[in-house]
PDB file of N, CA, C, O and CB in Angstrom:
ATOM      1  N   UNK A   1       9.777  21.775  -2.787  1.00  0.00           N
ATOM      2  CA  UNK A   1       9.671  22.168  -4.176  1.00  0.00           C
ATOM      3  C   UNK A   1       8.193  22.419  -4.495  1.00  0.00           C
ATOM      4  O   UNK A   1       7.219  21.808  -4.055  1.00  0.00           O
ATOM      5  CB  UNK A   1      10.280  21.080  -5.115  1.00  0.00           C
ATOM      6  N   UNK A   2       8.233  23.533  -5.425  1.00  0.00           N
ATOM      7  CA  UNK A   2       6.496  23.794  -5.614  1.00  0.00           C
ATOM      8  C   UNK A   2       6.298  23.318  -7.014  1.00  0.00           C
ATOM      9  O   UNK A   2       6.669  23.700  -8.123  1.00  0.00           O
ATOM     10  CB  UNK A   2       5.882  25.595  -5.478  1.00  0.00           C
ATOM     11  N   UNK A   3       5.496  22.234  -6.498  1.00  0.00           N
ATOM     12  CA  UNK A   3       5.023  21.344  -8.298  1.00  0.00           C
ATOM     13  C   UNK A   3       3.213  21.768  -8.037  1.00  0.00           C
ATOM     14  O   UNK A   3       2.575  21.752  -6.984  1.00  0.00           O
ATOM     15  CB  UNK A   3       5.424  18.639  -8.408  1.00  0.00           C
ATOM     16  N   UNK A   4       2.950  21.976  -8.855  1.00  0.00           N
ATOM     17  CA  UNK A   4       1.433  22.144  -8.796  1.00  0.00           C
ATOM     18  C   UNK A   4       0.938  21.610 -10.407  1.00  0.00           C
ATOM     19  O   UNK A   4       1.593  21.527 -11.446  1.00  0.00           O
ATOM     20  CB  UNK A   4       0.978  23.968  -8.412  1.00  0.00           C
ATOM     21  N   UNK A   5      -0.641  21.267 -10.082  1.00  0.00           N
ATOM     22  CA  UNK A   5      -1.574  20.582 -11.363  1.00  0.00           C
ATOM     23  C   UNK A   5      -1.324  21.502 -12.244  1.00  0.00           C
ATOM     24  O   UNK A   5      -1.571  22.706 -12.173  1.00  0.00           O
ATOM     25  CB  UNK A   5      -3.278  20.360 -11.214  1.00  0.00           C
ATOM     26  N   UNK A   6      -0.681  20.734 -13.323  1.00  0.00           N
ATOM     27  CA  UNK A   6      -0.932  21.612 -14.701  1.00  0.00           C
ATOM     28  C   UNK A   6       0.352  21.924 -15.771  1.00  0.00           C
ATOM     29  O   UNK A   6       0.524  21.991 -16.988  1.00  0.00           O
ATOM     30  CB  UNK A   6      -1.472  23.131 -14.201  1.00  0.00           C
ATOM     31  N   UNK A   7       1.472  22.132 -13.996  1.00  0.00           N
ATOM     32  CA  UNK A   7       2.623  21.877 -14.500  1.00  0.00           C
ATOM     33  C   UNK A   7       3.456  21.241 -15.437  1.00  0.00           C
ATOM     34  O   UNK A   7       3.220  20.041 -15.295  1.00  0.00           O
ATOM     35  CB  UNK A   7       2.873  21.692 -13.977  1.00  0.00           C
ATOM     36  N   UNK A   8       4.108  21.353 -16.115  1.00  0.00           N
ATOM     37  CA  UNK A   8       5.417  20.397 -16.867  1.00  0.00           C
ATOM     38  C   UNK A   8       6.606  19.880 -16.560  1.00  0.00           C
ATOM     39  O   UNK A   8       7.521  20.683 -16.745  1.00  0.00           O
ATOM     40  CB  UNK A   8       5.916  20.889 -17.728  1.00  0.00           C
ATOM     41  N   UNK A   9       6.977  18.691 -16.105  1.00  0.00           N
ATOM     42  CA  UNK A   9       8.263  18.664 -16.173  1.00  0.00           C
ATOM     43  C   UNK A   9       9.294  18.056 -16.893  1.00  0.00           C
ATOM     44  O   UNK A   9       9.042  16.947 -17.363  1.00  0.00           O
ATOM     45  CB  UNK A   9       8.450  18.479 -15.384  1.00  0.00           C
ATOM     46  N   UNK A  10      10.377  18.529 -17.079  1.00  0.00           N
ATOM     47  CA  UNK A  10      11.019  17.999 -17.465  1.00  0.00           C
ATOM     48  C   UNK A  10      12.144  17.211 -16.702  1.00  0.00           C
ATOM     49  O   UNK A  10      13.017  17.723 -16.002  1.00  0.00           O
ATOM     50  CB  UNK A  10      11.188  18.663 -18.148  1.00  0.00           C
ATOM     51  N   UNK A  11      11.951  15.739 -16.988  1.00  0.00           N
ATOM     52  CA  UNK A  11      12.971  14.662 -16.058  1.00  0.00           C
ATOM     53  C   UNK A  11      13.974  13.867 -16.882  1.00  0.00           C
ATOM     54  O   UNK A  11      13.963  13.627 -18.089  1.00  0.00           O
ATOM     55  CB  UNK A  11      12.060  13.447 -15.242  1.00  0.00           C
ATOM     56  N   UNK A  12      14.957  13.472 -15.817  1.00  0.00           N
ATOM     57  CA  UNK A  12      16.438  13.260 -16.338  1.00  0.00           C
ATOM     58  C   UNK A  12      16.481  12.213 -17.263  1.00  0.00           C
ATOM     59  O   UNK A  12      17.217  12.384 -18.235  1.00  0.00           O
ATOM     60  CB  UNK A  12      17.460  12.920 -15.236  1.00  0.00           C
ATOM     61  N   UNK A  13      15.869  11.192 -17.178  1.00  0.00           N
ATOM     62  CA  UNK A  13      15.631  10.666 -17.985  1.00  0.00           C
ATOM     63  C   UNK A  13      14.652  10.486 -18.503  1.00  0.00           C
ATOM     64  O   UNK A  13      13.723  10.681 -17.720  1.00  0.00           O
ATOM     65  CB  UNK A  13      15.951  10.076 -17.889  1.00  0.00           C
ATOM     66  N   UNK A  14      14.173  10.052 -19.968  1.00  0.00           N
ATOM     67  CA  UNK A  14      13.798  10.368 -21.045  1.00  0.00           C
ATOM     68  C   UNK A  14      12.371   8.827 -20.551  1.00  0.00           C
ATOM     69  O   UNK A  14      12.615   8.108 -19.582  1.00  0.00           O
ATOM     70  CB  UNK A  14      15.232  10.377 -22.523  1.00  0.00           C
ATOM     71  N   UNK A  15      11.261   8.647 -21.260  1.00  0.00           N
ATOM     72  CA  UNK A  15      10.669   7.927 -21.123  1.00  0.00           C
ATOM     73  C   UNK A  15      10.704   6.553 -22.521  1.00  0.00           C
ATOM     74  O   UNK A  15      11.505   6.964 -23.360  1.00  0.00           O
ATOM     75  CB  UNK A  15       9.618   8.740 -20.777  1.00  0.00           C
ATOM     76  N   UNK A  16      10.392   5.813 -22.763  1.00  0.00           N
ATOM     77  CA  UNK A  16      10.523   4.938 -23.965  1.00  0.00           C
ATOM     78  C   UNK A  16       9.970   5.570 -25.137  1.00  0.00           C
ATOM     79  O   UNK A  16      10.551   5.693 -26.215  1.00  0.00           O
ATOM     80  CB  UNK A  16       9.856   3.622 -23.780  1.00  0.00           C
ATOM     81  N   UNK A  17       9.013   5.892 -24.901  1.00  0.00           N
ATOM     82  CA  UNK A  17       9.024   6.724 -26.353  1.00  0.00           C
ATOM     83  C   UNK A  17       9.399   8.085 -26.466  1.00  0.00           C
ATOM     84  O   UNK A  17       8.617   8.945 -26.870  1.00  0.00           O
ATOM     85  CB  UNK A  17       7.732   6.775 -26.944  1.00  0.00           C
ATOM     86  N   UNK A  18      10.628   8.323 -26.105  1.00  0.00           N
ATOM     87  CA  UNK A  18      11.652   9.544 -26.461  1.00  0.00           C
ATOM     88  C   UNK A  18      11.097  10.875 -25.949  1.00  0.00           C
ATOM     89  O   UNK A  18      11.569  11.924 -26.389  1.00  0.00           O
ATOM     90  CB  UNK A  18      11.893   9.709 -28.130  1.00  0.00           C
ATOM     91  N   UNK A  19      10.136  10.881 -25.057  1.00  0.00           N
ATOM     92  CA  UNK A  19       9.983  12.012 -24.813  1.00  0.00           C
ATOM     93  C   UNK A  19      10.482  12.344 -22.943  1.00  0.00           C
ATOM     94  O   UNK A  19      10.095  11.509 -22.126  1.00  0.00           O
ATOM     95  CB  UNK A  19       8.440  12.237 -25.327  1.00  0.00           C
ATOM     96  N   UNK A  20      11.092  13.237 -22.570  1.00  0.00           N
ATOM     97  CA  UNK A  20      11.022  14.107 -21.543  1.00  0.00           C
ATOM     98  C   UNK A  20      10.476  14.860 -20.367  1.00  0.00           C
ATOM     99  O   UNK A  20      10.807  14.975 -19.187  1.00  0.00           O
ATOM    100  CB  UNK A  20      11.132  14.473 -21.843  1.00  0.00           C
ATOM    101  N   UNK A  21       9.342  15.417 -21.263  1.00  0.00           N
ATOM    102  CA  UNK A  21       8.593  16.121 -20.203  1.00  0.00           C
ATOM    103  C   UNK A  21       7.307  15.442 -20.260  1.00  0.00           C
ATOM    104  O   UNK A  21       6.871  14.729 -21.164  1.00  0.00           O
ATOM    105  CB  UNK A  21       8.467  17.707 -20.392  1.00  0.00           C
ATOM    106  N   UNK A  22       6.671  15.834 -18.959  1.00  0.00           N
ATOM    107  CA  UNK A  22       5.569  15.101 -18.345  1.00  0.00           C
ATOM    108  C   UNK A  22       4.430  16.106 -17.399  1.00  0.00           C
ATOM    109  O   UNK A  22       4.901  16.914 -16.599  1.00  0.00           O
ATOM    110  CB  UNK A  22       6.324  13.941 -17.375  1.00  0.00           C
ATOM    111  N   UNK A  23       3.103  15.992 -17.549  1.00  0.00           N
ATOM    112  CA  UNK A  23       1.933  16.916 -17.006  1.00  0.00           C
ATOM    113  C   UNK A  23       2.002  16.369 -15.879  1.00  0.00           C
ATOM    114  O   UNK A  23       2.114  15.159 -15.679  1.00  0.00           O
ATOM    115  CB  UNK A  23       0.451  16.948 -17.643  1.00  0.00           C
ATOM    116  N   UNK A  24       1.924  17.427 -14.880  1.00  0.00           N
ATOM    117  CA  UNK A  24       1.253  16.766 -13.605  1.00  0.00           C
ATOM    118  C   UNK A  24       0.160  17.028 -13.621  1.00  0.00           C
ATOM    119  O   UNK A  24      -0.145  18.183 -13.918  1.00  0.00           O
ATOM    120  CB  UNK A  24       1.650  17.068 -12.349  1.00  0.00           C
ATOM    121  N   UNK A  25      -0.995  15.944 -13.270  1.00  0.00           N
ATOM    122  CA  UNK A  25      -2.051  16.104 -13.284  1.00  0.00           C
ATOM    123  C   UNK A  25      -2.830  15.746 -11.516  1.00  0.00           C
ATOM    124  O   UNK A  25      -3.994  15.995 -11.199  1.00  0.00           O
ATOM    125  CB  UNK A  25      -2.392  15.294 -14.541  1.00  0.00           C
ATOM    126  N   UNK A  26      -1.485  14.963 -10.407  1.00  0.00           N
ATOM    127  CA  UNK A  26      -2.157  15.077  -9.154  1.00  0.00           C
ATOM    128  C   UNK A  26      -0.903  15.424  -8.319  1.00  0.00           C
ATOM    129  O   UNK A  26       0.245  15.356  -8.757  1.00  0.00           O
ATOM    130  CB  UNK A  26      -3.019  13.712  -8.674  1.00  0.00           C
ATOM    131  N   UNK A  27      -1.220  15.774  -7.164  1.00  0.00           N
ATOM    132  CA  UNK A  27       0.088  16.174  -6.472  1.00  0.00           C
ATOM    133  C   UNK A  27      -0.102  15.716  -4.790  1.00  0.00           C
ATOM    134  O   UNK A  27      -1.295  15.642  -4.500  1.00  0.00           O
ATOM    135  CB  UNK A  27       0.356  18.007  -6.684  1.00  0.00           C
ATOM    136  N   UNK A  28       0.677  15.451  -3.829  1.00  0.00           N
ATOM    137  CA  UNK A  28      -0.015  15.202  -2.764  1.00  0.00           C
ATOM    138  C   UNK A  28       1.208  14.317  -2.062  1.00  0.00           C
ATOM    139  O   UNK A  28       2.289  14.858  -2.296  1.00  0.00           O
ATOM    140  CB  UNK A  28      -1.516  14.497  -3.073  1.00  0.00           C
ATOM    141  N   UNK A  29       1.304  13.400  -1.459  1.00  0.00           N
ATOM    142  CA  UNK A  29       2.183  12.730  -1.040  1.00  0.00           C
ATOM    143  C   UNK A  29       2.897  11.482  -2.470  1.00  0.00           C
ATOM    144  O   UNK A  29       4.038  11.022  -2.506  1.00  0.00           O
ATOM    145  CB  UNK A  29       1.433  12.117   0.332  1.00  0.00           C
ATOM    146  N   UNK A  30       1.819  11.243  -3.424  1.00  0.00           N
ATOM    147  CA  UNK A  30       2.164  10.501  -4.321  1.00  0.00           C
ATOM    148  C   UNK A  30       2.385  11.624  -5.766  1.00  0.00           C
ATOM    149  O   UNK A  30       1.896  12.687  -5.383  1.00  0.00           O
ATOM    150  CB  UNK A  30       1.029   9.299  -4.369  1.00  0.00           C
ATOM    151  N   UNK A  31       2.836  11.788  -7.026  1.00  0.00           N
ATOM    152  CA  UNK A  31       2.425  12.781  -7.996  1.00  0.00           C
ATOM    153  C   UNK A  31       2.195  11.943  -9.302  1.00  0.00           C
ATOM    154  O   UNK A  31       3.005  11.234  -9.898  1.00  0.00           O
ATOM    155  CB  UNK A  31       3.546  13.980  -8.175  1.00  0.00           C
ATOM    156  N   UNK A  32       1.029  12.177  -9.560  1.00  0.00           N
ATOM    157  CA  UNK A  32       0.587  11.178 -11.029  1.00  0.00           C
ATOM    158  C   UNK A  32       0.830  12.071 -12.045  1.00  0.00           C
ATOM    159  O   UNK A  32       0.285  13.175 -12.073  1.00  0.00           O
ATOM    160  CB  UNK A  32      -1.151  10.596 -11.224  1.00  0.00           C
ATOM    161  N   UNK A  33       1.612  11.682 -12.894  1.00  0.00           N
ATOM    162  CA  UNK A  33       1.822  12.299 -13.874  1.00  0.00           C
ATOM    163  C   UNK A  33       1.581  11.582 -15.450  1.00  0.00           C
ATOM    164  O   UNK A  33       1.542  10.378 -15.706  1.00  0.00           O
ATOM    165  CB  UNK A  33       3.049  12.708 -13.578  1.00  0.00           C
ATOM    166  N   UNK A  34       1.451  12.612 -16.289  1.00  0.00           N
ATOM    167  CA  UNK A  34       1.369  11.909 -17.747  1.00  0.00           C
ATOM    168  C   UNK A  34       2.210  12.590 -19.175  1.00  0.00           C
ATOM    169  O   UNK A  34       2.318  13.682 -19.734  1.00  0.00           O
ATOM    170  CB  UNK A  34      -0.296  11.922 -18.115  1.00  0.00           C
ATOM    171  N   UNK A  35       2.710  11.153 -19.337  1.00  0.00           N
ATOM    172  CA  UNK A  35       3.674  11.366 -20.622  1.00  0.00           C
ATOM    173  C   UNK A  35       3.067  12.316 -21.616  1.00  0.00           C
ATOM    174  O   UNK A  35       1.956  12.076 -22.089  1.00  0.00           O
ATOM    175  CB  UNK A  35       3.962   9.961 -21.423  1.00  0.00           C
ATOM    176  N   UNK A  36       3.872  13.570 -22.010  1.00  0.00           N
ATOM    177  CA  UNK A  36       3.476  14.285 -23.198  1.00  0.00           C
ATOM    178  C   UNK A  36       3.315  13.880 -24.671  1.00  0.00           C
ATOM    179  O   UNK A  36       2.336  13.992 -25.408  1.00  0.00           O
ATOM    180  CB  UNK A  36       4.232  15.138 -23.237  1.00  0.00           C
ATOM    181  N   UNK A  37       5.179  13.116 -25.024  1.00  0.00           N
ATOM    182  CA  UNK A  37       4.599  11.719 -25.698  1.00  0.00           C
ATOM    183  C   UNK A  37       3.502  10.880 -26.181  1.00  0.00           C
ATOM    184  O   UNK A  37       2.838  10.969 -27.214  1.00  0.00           O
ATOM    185  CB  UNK A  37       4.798  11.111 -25.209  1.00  0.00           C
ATOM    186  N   UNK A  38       3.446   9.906 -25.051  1.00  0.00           N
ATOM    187  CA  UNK A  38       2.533   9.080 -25.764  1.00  0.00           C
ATOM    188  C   UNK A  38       0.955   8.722 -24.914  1.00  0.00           C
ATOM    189  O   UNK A  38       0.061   7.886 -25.044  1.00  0.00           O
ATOM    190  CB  UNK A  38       3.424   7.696 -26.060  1.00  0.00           C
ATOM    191  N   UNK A  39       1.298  10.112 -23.833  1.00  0.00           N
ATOM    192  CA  UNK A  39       0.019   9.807 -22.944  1.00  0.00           C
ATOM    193  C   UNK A  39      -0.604   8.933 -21.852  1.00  0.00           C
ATOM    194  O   UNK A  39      -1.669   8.760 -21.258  1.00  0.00           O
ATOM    195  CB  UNK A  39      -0.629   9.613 -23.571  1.00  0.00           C
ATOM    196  N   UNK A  40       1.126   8.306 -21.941  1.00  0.00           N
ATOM    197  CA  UNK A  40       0.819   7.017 -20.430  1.00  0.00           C
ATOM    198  C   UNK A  40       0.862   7.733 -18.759  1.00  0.00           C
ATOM    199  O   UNK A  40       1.628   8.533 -18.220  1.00  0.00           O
ATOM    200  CB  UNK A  40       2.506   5.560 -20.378  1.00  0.00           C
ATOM    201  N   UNK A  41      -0.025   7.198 -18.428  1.00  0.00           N
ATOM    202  CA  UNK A  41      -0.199   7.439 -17.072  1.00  0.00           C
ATOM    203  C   UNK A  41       1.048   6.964 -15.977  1.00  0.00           C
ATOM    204  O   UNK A  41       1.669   5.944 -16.277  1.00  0.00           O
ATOM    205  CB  UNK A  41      -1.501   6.736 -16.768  1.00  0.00           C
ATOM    206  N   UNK A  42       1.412   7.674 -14.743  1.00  0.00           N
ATOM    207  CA  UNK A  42       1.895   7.078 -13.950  1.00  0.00           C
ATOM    208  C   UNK A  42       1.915   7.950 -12.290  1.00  0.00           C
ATOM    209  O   UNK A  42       1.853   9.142 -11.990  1.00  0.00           O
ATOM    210  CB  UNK A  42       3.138   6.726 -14.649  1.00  0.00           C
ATOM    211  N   UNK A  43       2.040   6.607 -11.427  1.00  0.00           N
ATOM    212  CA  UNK A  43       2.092   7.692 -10.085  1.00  0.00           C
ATOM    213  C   UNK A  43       3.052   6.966  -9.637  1.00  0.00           C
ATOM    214  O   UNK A  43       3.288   5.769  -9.800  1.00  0.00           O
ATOM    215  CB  UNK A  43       0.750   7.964  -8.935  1.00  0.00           C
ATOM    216  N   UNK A  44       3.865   8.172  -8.771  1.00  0.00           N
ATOM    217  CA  UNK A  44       5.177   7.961  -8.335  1.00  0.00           C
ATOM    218  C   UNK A  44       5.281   8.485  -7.070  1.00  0.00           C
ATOM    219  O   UNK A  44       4.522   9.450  -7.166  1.00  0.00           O
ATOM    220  CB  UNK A  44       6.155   8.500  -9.184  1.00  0.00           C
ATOM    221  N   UNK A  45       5.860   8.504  -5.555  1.00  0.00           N
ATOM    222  CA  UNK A  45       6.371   8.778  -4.635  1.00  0.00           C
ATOM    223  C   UNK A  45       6.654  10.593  -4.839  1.00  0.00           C
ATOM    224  O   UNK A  45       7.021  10.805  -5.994  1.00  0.00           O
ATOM    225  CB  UNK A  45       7.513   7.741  -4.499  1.00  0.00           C
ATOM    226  N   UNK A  46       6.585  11.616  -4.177  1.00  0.00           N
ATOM    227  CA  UNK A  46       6.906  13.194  -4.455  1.00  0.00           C
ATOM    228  C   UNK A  46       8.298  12.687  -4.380  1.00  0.00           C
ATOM    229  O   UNK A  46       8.890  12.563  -5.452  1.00  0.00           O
ATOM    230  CB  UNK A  46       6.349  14.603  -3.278  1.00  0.00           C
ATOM    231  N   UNK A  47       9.143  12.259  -2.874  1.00  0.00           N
ATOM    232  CA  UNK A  47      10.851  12.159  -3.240  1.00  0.00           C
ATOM    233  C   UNK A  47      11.112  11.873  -4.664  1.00  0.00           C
ATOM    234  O   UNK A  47      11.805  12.585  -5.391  1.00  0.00           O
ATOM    235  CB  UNK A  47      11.659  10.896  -2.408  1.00  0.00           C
ATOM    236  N   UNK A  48      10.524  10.803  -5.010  1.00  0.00           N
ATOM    237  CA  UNK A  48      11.366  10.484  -6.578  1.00  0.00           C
ATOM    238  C   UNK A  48      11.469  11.238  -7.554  1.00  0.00           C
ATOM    239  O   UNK A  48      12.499  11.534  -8.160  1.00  0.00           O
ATOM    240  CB  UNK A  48      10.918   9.511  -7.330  1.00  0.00           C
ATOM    241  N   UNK A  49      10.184  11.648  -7.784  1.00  0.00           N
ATOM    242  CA  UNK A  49       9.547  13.097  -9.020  1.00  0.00           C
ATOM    243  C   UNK A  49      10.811  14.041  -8.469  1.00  0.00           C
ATOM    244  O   UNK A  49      11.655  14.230  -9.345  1.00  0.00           O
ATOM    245  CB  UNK A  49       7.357  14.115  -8.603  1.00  0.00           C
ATOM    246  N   UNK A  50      11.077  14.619  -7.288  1.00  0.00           N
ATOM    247  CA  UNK A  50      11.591  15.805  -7.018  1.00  0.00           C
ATOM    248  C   UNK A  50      13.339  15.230  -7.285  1.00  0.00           C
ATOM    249  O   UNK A  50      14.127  16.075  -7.708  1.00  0.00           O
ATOM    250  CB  UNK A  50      11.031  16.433  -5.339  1.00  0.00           C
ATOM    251  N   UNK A  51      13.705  14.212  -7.096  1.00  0.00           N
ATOM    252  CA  UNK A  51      15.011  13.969  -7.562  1.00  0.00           C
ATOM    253  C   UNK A  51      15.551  13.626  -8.942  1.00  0.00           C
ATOM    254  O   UNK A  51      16.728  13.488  -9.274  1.00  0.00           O
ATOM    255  CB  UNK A  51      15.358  13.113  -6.896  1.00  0.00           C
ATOM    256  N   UNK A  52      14.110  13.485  -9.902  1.00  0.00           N
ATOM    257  CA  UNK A  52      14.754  13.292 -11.201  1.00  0.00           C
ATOM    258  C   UNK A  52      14.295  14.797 -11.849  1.00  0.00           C
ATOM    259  O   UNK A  52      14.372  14.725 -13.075  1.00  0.00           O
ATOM    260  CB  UNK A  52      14.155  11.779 -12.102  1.00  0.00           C
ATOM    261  N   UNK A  53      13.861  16.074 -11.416  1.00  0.00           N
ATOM    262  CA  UNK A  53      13.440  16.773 -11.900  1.00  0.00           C
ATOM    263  C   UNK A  53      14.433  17.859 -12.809  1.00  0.00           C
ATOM    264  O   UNK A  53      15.097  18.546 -12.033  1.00  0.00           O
ATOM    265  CB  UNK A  53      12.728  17.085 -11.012  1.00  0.00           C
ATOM    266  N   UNK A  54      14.681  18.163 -14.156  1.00  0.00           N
ATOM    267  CA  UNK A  54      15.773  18.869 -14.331  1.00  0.00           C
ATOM    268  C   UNK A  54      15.349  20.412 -14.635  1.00  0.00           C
ATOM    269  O   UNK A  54      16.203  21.291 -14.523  1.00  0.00           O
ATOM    270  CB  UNK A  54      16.592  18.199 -15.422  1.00  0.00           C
ATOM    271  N   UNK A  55      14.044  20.720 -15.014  1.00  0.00           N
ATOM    272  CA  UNK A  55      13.203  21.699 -15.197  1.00  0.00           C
ATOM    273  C   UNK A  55      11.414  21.936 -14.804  1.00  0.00           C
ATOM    274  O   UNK A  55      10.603  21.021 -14.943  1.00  0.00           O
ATOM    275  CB  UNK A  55      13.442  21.743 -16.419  1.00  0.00           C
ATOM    276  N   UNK A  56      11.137  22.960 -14.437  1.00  0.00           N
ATOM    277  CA  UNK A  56       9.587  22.916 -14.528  1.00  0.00           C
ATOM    278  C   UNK A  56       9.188  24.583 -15.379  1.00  0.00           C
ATOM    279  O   UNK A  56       9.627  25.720 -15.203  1.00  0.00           O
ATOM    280  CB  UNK A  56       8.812  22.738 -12.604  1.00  0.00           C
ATOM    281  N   UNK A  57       8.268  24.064 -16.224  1.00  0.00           N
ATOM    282  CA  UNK A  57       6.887  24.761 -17.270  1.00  0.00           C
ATOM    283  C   UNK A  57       5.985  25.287 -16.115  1.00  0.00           C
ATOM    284  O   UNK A  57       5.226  24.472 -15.593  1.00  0.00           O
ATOM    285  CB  UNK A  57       5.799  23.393 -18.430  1.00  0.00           C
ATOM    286  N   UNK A  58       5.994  26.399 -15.727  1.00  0.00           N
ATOM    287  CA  UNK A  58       4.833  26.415 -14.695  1.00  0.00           C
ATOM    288  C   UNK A  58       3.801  26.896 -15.023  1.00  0.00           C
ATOM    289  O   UNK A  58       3.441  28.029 -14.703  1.00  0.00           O
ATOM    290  CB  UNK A  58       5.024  27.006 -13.616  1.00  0.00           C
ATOM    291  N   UNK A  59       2.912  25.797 -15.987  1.00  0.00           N
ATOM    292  CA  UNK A  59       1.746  26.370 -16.280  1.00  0.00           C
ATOM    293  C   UNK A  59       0.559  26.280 -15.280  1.00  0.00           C
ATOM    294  O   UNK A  59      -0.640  26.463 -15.488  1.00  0.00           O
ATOM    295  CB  UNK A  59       1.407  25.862 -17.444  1.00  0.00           C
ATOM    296  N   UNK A  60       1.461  25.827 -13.717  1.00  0.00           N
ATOM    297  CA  UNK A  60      -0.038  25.564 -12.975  1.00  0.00           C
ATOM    298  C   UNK A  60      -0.969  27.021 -12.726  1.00  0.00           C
ATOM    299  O   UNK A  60      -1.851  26.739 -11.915  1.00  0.00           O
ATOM    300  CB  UNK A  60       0.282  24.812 -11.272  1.00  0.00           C
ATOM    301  N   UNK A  61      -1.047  28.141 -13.051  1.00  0.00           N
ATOM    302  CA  UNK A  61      -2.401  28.887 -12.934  1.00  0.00           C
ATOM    303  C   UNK A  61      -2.969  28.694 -13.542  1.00  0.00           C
ATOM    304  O   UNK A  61      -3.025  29.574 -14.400  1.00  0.00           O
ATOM    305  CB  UNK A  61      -2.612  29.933 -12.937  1.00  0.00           C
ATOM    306  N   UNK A  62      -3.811  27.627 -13.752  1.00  0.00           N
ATOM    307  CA  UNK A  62      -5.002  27.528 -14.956  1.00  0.00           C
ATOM    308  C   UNK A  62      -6.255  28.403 -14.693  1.00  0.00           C
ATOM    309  O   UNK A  62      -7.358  28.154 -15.179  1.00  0.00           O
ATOM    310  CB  UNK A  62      -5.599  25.937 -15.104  1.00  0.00           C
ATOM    311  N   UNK A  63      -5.979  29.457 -13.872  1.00  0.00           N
ATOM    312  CA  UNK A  63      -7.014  30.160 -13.864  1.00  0.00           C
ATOM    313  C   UNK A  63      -8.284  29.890 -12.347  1.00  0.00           C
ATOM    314  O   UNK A  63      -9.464  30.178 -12.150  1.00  0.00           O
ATOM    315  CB  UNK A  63      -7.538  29.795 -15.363  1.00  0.00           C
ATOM    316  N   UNK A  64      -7.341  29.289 -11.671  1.00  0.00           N
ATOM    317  CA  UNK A  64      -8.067  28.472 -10.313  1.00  0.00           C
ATOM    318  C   UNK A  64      -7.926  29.361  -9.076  1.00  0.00           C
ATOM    319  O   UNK A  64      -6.809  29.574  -8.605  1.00  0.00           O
ATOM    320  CB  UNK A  64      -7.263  26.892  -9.902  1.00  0.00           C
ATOM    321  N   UNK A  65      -8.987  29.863  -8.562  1.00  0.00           N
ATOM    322  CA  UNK A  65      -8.095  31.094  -7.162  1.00  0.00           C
ATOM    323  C   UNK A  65      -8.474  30.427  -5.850  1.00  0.00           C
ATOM    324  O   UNK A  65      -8.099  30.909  -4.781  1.00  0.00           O
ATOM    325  CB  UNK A  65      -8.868  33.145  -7.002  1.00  0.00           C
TER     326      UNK A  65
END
């Protein structure tokens, strides 16, 4: 699956404060991501990210070549 920095996703389940989607901000064997919500940090395993994934925002071209 192609997740890249910058991205959005949206995962199956919802986080505690009601929100959904989440920035990736690292990618690699682990993917740290952060709540859109309320801005909490987290890093997770790529298998896991890629099995709760129900959509991706692909805003990763931020303009990087």
């Amino acid at each position: 699956m192609n997740i890249q920095v910058g991205d959005i996703l949206k995962l199956k389940k919802k986080h505690p404060c009601g929100s959904f989607e989440w920035e990736v901000l690292r990618t690699g064997a682990d993917i740290r991501l952060k709540c859109t919500g309320c801005g909490r940090m987290i890093m997770q395993p790529r298998s896991s990210v890629e099995k709760s994934i129900r959509s991706i925002k692909a805003d990763g071209g931020t303009g990087q070549s």
